[in-house]
TORRODREN-87345 format. One line per 2 residues: number of its first residue (from 1); their letters; for each residue x, y, z of C-alpha. Coordinates in Angstrom, 2 decimals. Layout:
// TORRODREN-87345
NUM) a) X,Y,Z ~ ...
//
This chain:
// TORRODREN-87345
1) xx) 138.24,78.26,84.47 ~ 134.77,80.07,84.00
3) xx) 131.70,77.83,82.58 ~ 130.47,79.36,79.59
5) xx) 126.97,78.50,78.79 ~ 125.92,79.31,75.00
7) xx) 122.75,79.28,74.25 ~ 120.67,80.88,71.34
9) xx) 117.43,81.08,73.49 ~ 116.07,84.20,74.29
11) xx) 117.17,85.57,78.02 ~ 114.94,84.96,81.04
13) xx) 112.65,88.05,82.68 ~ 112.11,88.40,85.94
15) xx) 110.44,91.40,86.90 ~ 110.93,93.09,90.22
17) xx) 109.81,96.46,91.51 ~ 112.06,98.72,89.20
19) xx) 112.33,101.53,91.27 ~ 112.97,99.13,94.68
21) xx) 116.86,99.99,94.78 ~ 116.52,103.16,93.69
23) xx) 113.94,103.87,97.04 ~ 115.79,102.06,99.35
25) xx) 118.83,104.26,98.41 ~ 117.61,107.64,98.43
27) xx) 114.11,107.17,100.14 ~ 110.92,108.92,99.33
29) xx) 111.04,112.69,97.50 ~ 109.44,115.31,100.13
31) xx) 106.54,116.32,99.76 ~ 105.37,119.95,99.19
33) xx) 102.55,122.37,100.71 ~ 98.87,121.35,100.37
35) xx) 97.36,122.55,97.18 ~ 95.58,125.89,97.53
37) xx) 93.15,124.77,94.65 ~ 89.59,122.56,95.34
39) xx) 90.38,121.16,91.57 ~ 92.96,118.83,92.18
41) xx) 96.10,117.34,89.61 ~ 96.35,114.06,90.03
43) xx) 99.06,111.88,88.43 ~ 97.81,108.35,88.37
45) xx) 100.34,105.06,88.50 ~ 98.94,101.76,86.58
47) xx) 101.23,98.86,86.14 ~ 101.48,97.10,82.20
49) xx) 97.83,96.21,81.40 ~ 96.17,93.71,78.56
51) xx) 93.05,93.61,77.19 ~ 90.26,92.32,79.86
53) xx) 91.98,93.46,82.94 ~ 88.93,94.21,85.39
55) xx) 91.96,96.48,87.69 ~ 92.65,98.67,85.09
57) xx) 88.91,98.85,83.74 ~ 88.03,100.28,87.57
59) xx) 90.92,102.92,87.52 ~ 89.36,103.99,83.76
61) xx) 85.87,104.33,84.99 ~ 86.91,106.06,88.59
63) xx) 89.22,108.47,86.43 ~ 86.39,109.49,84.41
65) xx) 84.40,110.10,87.48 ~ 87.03,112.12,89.02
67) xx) 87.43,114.11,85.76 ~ 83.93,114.61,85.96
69) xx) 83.50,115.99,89.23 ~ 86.34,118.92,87.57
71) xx) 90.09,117.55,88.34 ~ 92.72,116.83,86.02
73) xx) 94.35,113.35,85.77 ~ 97.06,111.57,83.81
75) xx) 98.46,107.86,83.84 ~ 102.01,107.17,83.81
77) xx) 102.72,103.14,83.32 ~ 105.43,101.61,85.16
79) xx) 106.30,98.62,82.74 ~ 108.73,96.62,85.09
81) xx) 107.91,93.61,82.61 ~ 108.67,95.42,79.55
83) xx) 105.34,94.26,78.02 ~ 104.77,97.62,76.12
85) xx) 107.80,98.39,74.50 ~ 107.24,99.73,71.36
87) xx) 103.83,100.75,72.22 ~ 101.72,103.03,71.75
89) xx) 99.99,103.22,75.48 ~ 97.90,106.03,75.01
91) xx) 96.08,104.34,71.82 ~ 95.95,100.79,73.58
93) xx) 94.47,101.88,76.79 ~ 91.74,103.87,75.03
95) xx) 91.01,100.43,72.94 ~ 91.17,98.45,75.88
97) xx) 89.14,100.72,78.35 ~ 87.05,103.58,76.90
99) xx) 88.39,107.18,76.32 ~ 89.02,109.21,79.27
101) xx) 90.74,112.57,79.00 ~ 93.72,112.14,80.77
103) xx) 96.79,111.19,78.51 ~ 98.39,108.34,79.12
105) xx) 102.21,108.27,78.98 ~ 104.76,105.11,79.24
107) xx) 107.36,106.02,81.57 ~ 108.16,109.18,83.74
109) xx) 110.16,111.14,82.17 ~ 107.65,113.96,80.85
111) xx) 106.71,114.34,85.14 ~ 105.91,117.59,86.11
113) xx) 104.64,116.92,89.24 ~ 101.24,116.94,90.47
115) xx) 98.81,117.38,93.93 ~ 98.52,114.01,94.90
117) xx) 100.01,110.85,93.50 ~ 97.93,107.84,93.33
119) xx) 99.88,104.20,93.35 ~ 97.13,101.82,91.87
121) xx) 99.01,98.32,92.68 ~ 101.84,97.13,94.68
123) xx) 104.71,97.45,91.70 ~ 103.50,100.81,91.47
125) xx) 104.43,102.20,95.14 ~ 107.89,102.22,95.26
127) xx) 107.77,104.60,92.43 ~ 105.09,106.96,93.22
129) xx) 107.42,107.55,96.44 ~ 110.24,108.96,94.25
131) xx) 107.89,110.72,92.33 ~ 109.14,114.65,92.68
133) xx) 106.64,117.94,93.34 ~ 103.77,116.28,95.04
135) xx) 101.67,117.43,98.13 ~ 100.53,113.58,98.83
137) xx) 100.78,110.15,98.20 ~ 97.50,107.59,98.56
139) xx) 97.15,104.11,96.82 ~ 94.12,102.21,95.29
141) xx) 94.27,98.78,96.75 ~ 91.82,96.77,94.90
143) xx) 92.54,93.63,96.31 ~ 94.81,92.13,98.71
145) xx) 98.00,91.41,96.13 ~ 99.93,89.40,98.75
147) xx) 97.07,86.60,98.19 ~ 98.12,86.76,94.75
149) xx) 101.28,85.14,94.96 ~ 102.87,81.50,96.43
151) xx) 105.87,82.31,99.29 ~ 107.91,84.40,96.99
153) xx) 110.41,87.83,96.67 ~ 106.65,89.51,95.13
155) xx) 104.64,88.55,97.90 ~ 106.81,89.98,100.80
157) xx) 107.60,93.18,98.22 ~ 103.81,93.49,98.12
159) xx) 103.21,92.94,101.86 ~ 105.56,95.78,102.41
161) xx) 103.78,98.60,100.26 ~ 101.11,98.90,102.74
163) xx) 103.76,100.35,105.54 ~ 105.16,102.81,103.27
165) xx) 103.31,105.59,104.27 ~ 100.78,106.30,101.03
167) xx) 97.03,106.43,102.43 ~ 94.97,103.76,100.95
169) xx) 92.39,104.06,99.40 ~ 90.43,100.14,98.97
171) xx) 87.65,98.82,97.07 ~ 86.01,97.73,99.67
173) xx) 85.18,98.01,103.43 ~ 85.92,94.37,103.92
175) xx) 89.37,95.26,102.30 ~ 89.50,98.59,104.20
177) xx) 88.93,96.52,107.74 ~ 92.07,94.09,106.51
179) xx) 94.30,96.77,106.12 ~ 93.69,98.44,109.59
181) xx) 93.94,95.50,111.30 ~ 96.71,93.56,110.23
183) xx) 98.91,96.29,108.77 ~ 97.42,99.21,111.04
185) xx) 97.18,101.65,108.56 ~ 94.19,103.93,108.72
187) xx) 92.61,103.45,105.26 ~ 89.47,104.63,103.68
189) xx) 86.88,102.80,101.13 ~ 84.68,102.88,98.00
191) xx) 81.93,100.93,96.32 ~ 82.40,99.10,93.03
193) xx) 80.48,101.39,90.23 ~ 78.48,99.74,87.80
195) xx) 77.64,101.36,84.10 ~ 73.91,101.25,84.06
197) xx) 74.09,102.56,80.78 ~ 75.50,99.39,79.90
199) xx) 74.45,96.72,82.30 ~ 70.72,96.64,83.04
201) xx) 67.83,94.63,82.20 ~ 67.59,94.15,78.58
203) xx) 64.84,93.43,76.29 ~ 65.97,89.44,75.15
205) xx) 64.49,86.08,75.87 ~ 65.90,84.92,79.69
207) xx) 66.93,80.91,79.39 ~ 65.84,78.95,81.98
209) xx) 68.99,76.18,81.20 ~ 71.70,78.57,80.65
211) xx) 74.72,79.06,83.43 ~ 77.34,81.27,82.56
213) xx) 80.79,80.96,84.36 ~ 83.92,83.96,84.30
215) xx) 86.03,81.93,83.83 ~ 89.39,84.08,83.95
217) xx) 91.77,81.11,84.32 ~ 94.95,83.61,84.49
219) xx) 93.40,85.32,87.63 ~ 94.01,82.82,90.38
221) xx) 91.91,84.19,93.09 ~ 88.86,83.30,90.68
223) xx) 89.24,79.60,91.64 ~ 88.44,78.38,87.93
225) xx) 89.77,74.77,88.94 ~ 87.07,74.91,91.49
227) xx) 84.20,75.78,89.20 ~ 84.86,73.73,86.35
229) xx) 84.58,70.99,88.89 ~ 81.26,72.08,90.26
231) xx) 80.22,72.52,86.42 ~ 81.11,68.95,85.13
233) xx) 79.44,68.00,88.32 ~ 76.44,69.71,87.06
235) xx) 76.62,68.39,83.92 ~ 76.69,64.56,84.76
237) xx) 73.03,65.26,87.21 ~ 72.38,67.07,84.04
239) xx) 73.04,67.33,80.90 ~ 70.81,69.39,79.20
241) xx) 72.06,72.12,80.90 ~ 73.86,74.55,78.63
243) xx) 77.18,75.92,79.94 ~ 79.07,79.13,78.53
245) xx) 83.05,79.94,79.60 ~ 83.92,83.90,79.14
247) xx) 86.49,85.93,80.78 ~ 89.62,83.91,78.99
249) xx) 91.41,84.45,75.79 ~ 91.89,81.47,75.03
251) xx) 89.49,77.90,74.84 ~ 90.04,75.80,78.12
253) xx) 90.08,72.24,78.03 ~ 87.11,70.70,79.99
255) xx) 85.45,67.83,80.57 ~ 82.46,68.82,79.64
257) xx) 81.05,70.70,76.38 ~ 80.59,74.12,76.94
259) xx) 80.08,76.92,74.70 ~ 83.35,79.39,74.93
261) xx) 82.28,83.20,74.77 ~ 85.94,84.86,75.13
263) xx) 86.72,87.77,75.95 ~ 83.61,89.73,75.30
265) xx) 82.88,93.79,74.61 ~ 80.74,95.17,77.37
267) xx) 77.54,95.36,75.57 ~ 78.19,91.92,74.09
269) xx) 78.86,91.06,78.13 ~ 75.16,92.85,79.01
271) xx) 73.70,90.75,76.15 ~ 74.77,87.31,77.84
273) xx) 74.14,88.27,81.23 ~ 70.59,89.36,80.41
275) xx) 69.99,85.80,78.66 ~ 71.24,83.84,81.28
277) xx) 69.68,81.53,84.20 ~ 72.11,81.79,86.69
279) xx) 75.90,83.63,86.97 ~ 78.80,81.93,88.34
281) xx) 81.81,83.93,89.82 ~ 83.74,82.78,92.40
283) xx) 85.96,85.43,94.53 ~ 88.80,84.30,97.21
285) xx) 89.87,87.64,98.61 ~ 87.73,91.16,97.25
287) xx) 84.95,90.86,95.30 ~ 85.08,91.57,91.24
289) xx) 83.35,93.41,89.03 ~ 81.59,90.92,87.79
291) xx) 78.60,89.66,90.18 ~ 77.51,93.66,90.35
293) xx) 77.39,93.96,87.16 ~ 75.63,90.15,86.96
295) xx) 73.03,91.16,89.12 ~ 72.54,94.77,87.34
297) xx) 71.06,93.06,84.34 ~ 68.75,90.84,86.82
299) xx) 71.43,88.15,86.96 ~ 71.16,85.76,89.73
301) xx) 74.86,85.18,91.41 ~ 76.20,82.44,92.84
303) xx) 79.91,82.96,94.62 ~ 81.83,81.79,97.30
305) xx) 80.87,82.08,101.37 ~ 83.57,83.69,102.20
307) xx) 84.01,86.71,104.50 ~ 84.44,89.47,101.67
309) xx) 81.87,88.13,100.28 ~ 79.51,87.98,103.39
311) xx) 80.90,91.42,103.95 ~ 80.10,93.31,100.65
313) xx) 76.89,91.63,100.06 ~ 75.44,90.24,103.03
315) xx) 75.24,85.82,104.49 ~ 71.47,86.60,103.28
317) xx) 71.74,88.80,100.43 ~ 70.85,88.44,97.31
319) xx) 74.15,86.29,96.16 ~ 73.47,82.36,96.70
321) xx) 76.68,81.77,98.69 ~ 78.29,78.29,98.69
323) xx) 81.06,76.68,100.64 ~ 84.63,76.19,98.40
325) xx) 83.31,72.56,97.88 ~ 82.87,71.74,93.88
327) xx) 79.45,69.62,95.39 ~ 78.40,72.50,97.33
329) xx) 78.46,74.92,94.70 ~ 76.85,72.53,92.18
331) xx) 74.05,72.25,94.89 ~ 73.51,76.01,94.44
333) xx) 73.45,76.17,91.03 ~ 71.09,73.52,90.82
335) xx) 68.74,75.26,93.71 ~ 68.46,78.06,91.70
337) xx) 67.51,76.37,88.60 ~ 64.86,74.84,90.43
339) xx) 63.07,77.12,92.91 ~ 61.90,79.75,89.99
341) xx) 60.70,82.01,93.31 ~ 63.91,82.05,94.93
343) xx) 65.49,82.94,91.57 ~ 63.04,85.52,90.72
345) xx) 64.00,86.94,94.63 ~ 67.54,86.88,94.21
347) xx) 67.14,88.51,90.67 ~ 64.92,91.55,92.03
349) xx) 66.84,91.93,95.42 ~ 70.12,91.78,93.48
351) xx) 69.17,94.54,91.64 ~ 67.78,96.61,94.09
353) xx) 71.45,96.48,95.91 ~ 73.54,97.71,92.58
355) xx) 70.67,100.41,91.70 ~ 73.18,103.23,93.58
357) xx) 76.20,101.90,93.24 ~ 77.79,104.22,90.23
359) xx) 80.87,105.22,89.09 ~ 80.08,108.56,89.98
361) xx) 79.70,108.01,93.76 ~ 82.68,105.67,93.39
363) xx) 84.49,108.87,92.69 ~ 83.16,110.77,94.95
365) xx) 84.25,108.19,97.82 ~ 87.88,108.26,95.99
367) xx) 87.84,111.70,96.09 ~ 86.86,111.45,99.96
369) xx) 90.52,109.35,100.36 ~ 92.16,111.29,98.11
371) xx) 91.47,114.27,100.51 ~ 91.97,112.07,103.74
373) xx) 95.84,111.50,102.09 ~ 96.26,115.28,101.98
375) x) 95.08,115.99,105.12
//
């Protein structure tokens, strides 16, 4: 006799590639003849997105550098997690990341083809390879994903999107150097932009006792545990040292008192990182978004010795480096706060670094993979 189970609780989601089965089945669609055109049409694929995400933010500010520079974009969402149903995409990702000109369309079933196909994440891949009428295939890799999950179903699924065939394009030549050599793809690179517009030095008063942590506790790879440790460390040697929390939507709970900024608006962002002593941002795999843009408003950084890091930025650049240790980071936080040269150095050299690294020559090194994949 069958079990019935009855339960009034809403069902269980578990997300998986949609388009996986559908791939494996029929494999990719053929592509077509090279476009005869130097203006490209590029159909864009972005996973379900919330506010804050720093991915999504990049594929916004390279697709308004590639619109610039005369193609024509859209975004298509594949929602395998059924976040936006109901929703109005178009609307939210213009609230969430600034206006660009492409639409923005839930779904694939107004495709009508395009030049080149861009996957922008591994749930993406499988299907931008069934997408029909293309001439090529590439895929923004912004990060390693694999890192981004435990031994699990996603982590081999994302492993296995970098043998598929699409050309990648990473954001990063650290990243770029990890994909040739332990996947042996050939795979080309671009800098992290920064809006100077935005982030740059700003006319406010600079506090000497101020450290300001991204704390984006949902992101793993940011290794809040790690910081809030070296920050209630800091706080017991010192306690007159202010502490602010942004990045999360929600208050964490801390040992410490700290004063919790949110989720902030860009120029709100600019504001805080101009006001600042020292910025705290702590990257396992790629680099974010965040220590360029830190350093663009004269923000001295302080992030994780690891290679990426080492790699982007340099072992003697102008990020203070520390081991993953919770003592070893509070150690450089605290030699910051107290040589006022070395600060001053890492503020100037760190802006010196960011000074050409744009969104527009982001786009143009896109563009440079974009035409590697048709090639």
């Amino acid at each position: 006799m069958a079990l019935l189970r009855r339960s009034s609780a809403p069902r269980l989601r578990v997300p998986g590639p949609a388009a996986l089965l559908e791939f494996l089945r029929s494999g990719a669609e053929p592509l077509t003849g090279r476009p005869a055109a130097d203006a490209l049409r590029i159909g864009v694929v972005v996973p379900q997105f919330r506010r804050g995400s720093g991915g999504h933010k990049t594929i916004a500010d390279l697709v308004r550098g590639l619109e610039a520079r005369g193609h024509t974009l859209s975004l298509w969402v594949e929602d395998e997690e059924g976040r936006h149903d109901g929703e109005d995409v178009d609307g939210l990702w213009h609230s969430f990341f600034g206006r660009v000109d492409a639409p923005v369309r839930l779904g694939f079933e107004a495709w009508d083809g395009a030049d080149i196909v861009l996957a922008t994440g591994w749930q993406t891949v499988h299907r931008t390879l069934l997408l029909p009428g293309v001439a090529a295939r590439a895929y923004l890799v912004q990060d390693h994903e694999p890192e981004f999950f435990a031994t699990s179903a996603q982590r081999m699924w994302a492993e296995q999107t970098y043998t598929l065939g699409l050309h990648p394009i990473c954001a990063s030549p650290w990243l770029a150097g990890l994909l040739r050599e332990r996947y042996g793809v050939a795979a080309s690179s671009f800098d992290l932009g920064v809006d100077h517009e935005t982030y740059k030095p700003l006319p406010t008063h600079r506090r000497d006792d101020l450290v300001l942590f991204y704390a984006r506790a949902v992101t793993d790879r940011r290794a809040v545990p790690l910081g809030l440790l070296a920050l209630d460390e800091l706080k017991r040697r010192r306690p007159d040292v202010e502490v602010a929390l942004f990045g999360e939507t929600r208050p964490i709970a801390t040992a410490f008192k700290y004063l919790d900024l949110g989720v902030m608006a860009p120029d709100k962002l600019a504001h805080a990182y101009a006001s600042a002593a020292i910025g705290l941002c702590l990257s396992m795999t790629n680099p974010s978004l965040v220590p360029t843009e830190m350093m663009a408003c004269g923000l001295p950084v302080v992030d994780l010795d690891v290679p990426s890091m080492r790699d982007t930025f340099g072992a003697d650049g102008p990020v203070e480096l520390a081991a993953f240790d919770p003592l070893a980071l509070c150690a450089a936080i605290e030699r910051l706060l107290d040589d006022l040269v070395l600060r001053a150095d890492r503020s100037r050299a760190g802006a010196e670094l960011v000074t050409s690294r744009t969104w527009a020559r982001a786009a143009e090194q896109v563009e440079a993979g974009l035409r590697a994949a048709l090639t």
